[in-house]
C-alpha positions in Angstrom: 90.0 36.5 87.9 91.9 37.9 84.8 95.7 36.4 84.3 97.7 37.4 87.0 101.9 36.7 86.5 102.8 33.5 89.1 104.2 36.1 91.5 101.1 38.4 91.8 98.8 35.2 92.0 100.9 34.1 94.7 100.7 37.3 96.5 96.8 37.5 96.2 95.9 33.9 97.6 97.8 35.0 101.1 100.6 32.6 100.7 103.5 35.2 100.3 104.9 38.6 98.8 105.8 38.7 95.5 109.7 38.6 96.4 109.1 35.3 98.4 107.2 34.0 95.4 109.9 34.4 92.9 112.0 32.5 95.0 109.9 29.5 95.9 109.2 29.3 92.3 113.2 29.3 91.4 113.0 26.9 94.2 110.8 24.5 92.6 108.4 24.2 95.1 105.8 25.9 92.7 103.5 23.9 89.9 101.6 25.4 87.7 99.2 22.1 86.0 101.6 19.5 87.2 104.7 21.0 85.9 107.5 23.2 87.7 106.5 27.1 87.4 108.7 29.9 85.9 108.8 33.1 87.3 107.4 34.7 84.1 104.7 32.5 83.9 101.2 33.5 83.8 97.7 31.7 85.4 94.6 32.0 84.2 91.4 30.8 85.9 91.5 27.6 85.1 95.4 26.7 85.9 96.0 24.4 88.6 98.5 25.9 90.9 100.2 24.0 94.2 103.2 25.0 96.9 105.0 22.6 98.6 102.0 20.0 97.1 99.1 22.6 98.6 96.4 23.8 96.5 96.1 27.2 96.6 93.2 29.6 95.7 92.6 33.4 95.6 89.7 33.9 98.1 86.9 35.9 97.6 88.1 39.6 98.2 86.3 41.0 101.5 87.1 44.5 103.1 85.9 45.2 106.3 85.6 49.0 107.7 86.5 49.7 111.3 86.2 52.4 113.7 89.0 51.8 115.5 88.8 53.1 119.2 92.0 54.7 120.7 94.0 52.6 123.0 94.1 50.2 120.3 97.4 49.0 117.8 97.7 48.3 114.5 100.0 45.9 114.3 99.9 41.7 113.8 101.3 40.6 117.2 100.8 42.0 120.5 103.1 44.7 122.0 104.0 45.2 125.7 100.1 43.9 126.2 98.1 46.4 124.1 94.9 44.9 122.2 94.9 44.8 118.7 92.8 46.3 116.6 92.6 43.6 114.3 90.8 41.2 117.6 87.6 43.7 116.9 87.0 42.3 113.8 85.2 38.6 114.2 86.8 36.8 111.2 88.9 33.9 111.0 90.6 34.9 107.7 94.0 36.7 106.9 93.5 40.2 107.0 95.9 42.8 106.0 95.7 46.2 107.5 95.6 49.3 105.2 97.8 51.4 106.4 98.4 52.2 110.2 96.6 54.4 113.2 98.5 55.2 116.3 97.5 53.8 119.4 95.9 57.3 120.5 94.3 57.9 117.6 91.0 56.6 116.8 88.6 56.7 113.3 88.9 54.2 110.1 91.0 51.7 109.4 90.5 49.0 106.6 91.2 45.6 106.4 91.4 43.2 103.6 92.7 39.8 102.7 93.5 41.1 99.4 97.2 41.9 100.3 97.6 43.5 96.6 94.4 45.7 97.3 95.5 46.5 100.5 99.1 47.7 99.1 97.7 49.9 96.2 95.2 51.4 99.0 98.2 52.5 101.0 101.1 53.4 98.5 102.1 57.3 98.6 102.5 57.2 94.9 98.1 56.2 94.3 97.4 59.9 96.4 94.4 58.3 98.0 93.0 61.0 100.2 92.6 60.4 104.1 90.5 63.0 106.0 91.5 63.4 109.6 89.7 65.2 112.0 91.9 67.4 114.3 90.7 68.6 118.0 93.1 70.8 119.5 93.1 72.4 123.3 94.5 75.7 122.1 94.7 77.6 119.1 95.1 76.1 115.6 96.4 79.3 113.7 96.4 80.1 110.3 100.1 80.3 109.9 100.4 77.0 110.8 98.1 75.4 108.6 99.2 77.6 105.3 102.9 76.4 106.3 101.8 72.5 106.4 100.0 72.5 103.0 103.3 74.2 101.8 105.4 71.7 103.3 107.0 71.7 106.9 110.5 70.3 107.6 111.0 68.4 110.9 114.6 66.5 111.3 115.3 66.8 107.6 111.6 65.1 106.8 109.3 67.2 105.0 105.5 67.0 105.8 102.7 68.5 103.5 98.8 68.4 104.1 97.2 68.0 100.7 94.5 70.2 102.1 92.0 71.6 104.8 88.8 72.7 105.9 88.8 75.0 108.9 85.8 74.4 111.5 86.6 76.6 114.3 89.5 77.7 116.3 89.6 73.8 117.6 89.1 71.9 115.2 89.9 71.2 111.5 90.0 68.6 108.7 93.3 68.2 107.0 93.6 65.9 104.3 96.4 64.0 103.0 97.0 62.1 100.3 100.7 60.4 101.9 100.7 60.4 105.4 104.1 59.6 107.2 104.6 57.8 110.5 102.2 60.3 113.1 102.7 62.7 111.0 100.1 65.0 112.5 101.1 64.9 115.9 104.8 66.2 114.9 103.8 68.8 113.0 101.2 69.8 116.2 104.4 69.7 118.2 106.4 71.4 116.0 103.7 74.3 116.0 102.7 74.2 120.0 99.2 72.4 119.2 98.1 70.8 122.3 96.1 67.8 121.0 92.8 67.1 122.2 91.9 63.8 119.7 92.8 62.7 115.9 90.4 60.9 114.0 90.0 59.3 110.9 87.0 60.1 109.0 87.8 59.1 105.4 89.7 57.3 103.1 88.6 57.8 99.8 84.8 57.5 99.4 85.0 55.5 102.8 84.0 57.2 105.7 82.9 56.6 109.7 78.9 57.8 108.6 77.1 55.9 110.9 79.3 54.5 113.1 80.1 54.2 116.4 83.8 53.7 117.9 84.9 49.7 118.1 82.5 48.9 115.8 83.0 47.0 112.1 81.5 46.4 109.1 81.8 44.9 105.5 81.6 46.8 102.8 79.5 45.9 100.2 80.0 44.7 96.5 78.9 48.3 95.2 81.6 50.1 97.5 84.5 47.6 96.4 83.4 48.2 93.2 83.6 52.1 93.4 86.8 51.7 95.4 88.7 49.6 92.4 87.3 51.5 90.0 88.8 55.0 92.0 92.3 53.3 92.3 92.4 52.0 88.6 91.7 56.0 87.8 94.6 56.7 90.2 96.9 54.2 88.1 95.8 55.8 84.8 96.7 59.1 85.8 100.3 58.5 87.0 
């Protein structure tokens, strides 16, 4: 672990976000080696830190893949008795979700409980590309995707495809590097596209190769590797 600020350190061991961290540690319920925390202060791997008199640890980072079916949510309680995605993953630790799938949509999801990781992952401003793999009952014209990688507006939001590759009259892989709230499906309505399925293949260097639908798996050390390296490239860049 290199030294993290109080805050961030917080945020990776699962305890809190970083705004609830500053103020338990203005609350004094945070010691760093025995002695009451500031919220500039900085850990290193050796330091000692406790909440409320706890212990607490960054775990071991773990990121599991999933193919998550459709009919499934995304979210961390259950709604109006629709399973979770998260229940197809057999671990007992905090995971956070990167980013979100609707419930008809199926393909890749990720989940970590590296909340930090998971946040850089997901943020519009790292441009991490997610492939999606449209299936449509009618006609997916040409107009229509040329107008979405130029931007569409839709109730005064603006939607933009980073970019696609055509594979039939049906079907086509659009990638983007933001991705708003079902984004795909309202700029389908907007155009008339009848969907048939959305899935997510990729995100990243991540992908579904393999895999079958309600499926998981961790990745390994090599991918996380590749993964943090391709998001400290991203934070270079910006």
């Amino acid at each position: 672990m290199k030294q993290l600020r109080l805050n961030a350190y917080l945020a990776r061991t699962g305890v809190c976000a970083r705004r609830k961290a500053v103020r338990l540690i203005q609350e004094g319920k945070v010691l760093l080696n025995g002695q009451k925390a500031h919220p500039a202060s900085i850990v290193s791997p050796r330091d000692v830190v406790r909440v409320q008199d706890v212990i607490v640890r960054i775990p071991s980072v773990v990121v599991f893949l999933l193919y998550k079916p459709p009919g499934y949510i995304c979210s961390e309680r259950a709604q109006d008795a629709k399973p979770l995605a998260r229940s197809l993953i057999d671990c007992q630790k905090r995971l956070f979700s990167v980013g979100r799938l609707d419930y008809l949509s199926a393909g890749l999801l990720l989940f970590t409980n590296d909340g930090e990781l998971a946040h850089a992952i997901a943020h519009p401003s790292m441009q991490i590309e997610k492939e999606y793999l449209l299936v449509s009952k009618n006609n997916i014209s040409q107009q229509m995707l040329q107008a979405y990688k130029k931007g569409v507006t839709i109730r005064r939001i603006t939607y933009r495809m980073h970019r696609y590759k055509r594979e039939g009259l049906h079907r086509v892989r659009i990638i983007l590097t933001e991705g708003k709230n079902r984004e795909i499906r309202k700029v389908c309505a907007h155009f008339s596209i009848a969907i048939h399925s959305i899935v997510r293949t990729r995100i990243a260097m991540l992908s579904l190769k393999h895999m079958r639908e309600g499926h998981y798996r961790k990745i390994s050390p090599y991918e996380l590797d590749l993964l943090k390296q391709h998001l400290y490239l991203k934070e270079i860049k910006k």
